[in-house]
Every structure is written in C-alpha cells, then in structure tokens.
C-alpha positions as CSV (number, residue, x, y, z in Angstrom):
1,X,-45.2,-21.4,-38.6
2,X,-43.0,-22.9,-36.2
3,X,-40.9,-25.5,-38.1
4,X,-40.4,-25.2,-42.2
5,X,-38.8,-28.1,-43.4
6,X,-37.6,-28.5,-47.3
7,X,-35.9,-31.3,-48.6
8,X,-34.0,-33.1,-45.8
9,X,-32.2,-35.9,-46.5
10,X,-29.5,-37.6,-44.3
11,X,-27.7,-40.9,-44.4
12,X,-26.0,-43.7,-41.9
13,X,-23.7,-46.0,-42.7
14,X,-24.2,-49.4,-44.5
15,X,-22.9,-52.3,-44.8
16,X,-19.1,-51.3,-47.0
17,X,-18.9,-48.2,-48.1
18,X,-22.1,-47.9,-48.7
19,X,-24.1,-45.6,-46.9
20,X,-28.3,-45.7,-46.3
21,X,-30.7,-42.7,-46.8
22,X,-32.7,-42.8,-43.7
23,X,-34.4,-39.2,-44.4
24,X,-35.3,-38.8,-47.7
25,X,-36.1,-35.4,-49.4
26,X,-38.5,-34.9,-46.3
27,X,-40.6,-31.4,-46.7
28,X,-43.1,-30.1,-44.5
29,X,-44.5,-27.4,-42.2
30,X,-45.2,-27.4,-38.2
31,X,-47.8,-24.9,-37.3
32,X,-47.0,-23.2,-33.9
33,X,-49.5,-24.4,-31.3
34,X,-50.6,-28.2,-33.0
35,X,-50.0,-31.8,-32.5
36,X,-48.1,-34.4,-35.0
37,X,-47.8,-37.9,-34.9
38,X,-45.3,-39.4,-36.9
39,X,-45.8,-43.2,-37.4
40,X,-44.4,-46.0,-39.1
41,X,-42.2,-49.3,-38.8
42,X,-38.9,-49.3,-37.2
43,X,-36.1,-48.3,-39.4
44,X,-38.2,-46.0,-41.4
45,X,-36.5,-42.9,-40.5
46,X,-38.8,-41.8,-38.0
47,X,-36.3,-41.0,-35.0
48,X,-33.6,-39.4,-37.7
49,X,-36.0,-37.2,-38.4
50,X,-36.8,-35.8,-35.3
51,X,-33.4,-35.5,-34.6
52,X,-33.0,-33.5,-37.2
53,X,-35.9,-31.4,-36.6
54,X,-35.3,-31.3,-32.7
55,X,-31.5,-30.0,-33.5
56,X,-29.8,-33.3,-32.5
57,X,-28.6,-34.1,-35.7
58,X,-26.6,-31.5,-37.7
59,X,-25.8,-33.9,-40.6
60,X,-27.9,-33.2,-43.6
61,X,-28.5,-31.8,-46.4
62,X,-31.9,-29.6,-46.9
63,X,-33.0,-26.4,-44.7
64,X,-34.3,-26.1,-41.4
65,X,-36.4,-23.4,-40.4
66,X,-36.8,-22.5,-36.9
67,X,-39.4,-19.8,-36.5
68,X,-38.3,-18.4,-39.1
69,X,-34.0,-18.4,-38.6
70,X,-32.5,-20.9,-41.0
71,X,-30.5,-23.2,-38.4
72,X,-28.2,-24.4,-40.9
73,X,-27.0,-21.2,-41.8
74,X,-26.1,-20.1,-37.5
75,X,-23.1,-21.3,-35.2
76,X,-23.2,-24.2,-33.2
77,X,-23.3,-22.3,-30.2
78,X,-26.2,-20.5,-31.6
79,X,-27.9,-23.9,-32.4
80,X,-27.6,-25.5,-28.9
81,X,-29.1,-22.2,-27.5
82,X,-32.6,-22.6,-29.5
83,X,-32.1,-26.6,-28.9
84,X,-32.0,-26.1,-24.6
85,X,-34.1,-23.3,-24.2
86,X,-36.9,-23.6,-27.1
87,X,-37.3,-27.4,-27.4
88,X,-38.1,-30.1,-24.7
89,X,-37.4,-33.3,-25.4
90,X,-39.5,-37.0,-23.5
91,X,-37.9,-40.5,-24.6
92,X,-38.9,-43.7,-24.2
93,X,-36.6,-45.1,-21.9
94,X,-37.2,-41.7,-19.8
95,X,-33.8,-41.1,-19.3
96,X,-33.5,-39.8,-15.6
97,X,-30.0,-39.7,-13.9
98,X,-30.5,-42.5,-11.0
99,X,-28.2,-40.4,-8.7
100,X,-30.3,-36.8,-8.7
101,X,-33.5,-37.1,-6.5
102,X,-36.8,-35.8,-8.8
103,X,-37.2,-32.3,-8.9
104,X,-33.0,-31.9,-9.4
105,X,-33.6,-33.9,-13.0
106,X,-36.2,-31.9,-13.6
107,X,-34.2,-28.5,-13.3
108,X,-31.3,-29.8,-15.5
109,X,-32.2,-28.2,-18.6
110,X,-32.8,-25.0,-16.7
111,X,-28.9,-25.8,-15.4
112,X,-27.9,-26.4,-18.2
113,X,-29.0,-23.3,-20.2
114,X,-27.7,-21.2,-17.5
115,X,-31.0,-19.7,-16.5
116,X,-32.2,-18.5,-13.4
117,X,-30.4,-19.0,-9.9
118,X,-30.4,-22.8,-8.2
119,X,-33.6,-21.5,-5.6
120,X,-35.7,-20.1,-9.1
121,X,-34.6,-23.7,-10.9
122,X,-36.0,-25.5,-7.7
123,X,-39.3,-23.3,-7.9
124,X,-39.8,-23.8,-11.4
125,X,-39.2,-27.4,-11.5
126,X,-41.4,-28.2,-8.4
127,X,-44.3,-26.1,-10.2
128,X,-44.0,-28.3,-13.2
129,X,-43.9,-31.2,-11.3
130,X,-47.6,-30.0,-9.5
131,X,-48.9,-29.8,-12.9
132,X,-48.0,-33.5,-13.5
133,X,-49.3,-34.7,-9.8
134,X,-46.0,-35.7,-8.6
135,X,-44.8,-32.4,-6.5
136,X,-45.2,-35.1,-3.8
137,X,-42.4,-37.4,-5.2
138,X,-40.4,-34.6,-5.6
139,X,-37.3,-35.7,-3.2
140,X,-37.6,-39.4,-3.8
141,X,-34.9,-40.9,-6.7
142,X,-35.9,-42.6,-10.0
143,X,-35.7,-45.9,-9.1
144,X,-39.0,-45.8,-6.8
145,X,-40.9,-44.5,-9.1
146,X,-43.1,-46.5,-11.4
147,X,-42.6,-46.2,-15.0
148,X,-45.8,-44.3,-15.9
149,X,-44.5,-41.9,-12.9
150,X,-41.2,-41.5,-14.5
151,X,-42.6,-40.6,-17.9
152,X,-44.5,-38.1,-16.3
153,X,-41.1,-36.8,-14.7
154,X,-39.9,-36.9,-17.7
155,X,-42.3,-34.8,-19.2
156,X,-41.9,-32.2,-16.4
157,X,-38.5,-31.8,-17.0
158,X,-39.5,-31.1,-20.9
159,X,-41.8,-28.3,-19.8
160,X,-39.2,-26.8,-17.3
161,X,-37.9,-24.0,-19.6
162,X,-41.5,-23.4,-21.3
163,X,-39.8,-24.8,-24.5
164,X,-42.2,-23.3,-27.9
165,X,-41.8,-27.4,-29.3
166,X,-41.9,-30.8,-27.4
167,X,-40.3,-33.7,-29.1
168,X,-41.1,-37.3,-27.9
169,X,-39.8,-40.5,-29.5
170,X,-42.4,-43.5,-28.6
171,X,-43.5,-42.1,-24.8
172,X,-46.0,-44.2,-24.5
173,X,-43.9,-47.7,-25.8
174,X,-42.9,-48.3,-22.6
175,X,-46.0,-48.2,-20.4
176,X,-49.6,-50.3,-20.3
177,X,-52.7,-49.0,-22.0
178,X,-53.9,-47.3,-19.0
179,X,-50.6,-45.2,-17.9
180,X,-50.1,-44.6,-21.2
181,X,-53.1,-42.8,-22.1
182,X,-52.2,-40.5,-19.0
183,X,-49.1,-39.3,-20.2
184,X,-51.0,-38.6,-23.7
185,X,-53.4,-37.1,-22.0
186,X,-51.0,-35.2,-20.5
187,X,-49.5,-33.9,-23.7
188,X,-52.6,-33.3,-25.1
189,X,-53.5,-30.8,-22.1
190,X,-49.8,-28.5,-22.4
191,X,-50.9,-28.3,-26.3
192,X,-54.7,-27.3,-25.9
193,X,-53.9,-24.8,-22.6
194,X,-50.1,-24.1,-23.1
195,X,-49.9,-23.4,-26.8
196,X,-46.8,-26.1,-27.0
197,X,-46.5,-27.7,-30.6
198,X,-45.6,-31.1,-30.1
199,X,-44.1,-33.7,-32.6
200,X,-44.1,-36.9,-31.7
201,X,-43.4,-40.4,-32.9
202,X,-45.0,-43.4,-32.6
203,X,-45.9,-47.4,-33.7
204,X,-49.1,-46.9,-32.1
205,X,-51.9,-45.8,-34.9
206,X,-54.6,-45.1,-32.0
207,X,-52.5,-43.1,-30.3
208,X,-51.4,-41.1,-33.4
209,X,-54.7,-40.3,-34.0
210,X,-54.8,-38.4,-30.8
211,X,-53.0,-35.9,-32.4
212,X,-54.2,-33.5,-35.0
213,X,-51.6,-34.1,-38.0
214,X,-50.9,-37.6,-38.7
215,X,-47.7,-38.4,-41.2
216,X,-46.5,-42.0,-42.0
217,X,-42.8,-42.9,-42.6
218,X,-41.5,-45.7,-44.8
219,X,-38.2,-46.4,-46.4
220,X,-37.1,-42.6,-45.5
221,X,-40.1,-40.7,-47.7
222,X,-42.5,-38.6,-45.6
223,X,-46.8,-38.6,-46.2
224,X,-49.7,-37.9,-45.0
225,X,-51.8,-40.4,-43.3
C-alpha cells in the first residue's frame, strides 16, 4: 500500500463567510505499482484532492498515509522532502520555465531536492528524456516545441527523481486524440515496466478506462465507477 486515505475533508471559501466542502470525507487506498483515474465534472473536487494526496495542500482534516508514515503527524520540512523526491507531478498547462532550454527543466526537481551534482542532474535528465524520444530536443527552449512534445517533457521531468507516485491533473486536456493517446501511452509504459503508481485526473471517460481503478467525483464525495 502506497497511499491510505481516511476521511479527508477540506474546504474553500464561499461566497460570505461561508465556506464550501470541496473534499468530502474521501477514503481510500492506492496500491503501490497501479493506475487510477479520477473523473468527474469541474468543481467536483477532483484537483483538491490530488492536492491533498500529492502533498500540495496541507489544509484538511482526515489522515494521510504515505507508505505507511502519517504525513499529518511530520514537519513541514519533512513533508516537502517526500513531496520532491517521492512524487512527480505532469499538469495540463505543462508548466515549463520559457527561459531554461529542455533538459535544464527537466533536472529542476533533481535541483531542487539537492540531489546529485549539476553533470549527474544533466545525465539523468537527458536519460529520461531518451525514454520519451526527445533526447534530440534536449537544448532547444519550450516555445519550439509542440504541445504533445512539451507534455512529454513534462513527463520526463516527473520521472527525473524515480518518484514511487506520479500525479497528473488532465494531461491529455490539452492535446488532439492522437498526441494524447501518446502521452497515455506513455504513462501506461513507466507503470507496467517501472512499477510507478500513478493517479491521475480526468473529464475524459475513455481515457480513464485506460487505467486500472476508475473513481468518479461529484459534489466532493468519492466512488467507484
């Protein structure tokens, strides 16, 4: 068991003083190694969630189990270590820095987490971007990239400290049919050969069922599919 989950529940403001429960008394279980689709309108709480579950968000009530260490009950210091080094992280909107060239984005987490020297960070990244075909593009800057090429550089950077869980929030809601059953592909190859668990949301039913755990979200409330 990777991720144990019981009874999150978190809010956002409303309108007032009122306030909106956006996670609602959410419980369940990640198995290390398996795929999860999380689907369901927007609003429904999908992204809180994973922010929760991904370490993002601190503010909730519930407990969080992170192979097995209860992260509500360690420092923050202690949290952002397990959030850098244990969990990758692909958005929609990619999020590359326009002013680092490919293979430097990609070794930011690595940066980040203080680990290895700048010539192992530039090894590792350009390995993980040969397992993603663009080892080629690895000097060139975000903006000449296409956007199926940046998702895929996006994913790279995810891998770059062998992370135990991937997170994704809609990666394929920016791309055509075709590019964006290559980046689920993708995904679907680190979990079968890489033992990565990965948790990922989505609007797409067809791609959800790629996965194999599907859970719908509405109003907040967690089930199966």
């Amino acid at each position: 068991m990777l991720i144990s989950a019981r009874h999150l529940t978190a809010h956002v403001a409303s309108t007032g003083k009122h306030t909106l429960r956006i996670v609602n008394d959410v419980s369940l279980d990640i198995q290390r190694g398996e795929s999860y689709a999380i689907v369901g309108k927007s609003g429904s709480g999908k992204t809180s969630l994973i922010s929760i579950l991904g370490l993002l968000n601190a503010r909730y009530s519930g407990d969080l189990m992170f192979d097995g260490k209860n992260m509500r009950s360690i420092p923050d210091r202690e949290r952002a270590v397990v959030r850098s080094t244990r969990i990758g992280f692909v958005f929609q909107n990619y999020s590359l820095i326009p002013q680092l060239n490919v293979w430097q984005n990609v070794a930011l987490p690595m940066q980040y987490a203080r680990k290895g020297s700048s010539s192992r960070r530039k090894h590792r990244a350009l390995d993980c971007l040969r397992q993603v075909g663009l080892d080629a593009r690895a000097a060139d800057r975000p903006r000449t990239l296409s956007g199926g090429e940046q998702q895929r550089v996006a994913i790279a950077r995810a891998m770059v400290c062998a992370p135990d869980l991937l997170i994704c929030d809609e990666p394929t809601g920016a791309l055509d049919k075709d590019t964006g059953d290559a980046v689920m592909e993708l995904l679907m190859r680190l979990v079968r050969t890489e033992g990565r668990t990965l948790v990922m949301v989505t609007h797409d039913t067809d791609i959800a069922k790629l996965c194999q755990h599907q859970l719908r979200m509405d109003r907040g409330i967690i089930t199966p599919c």
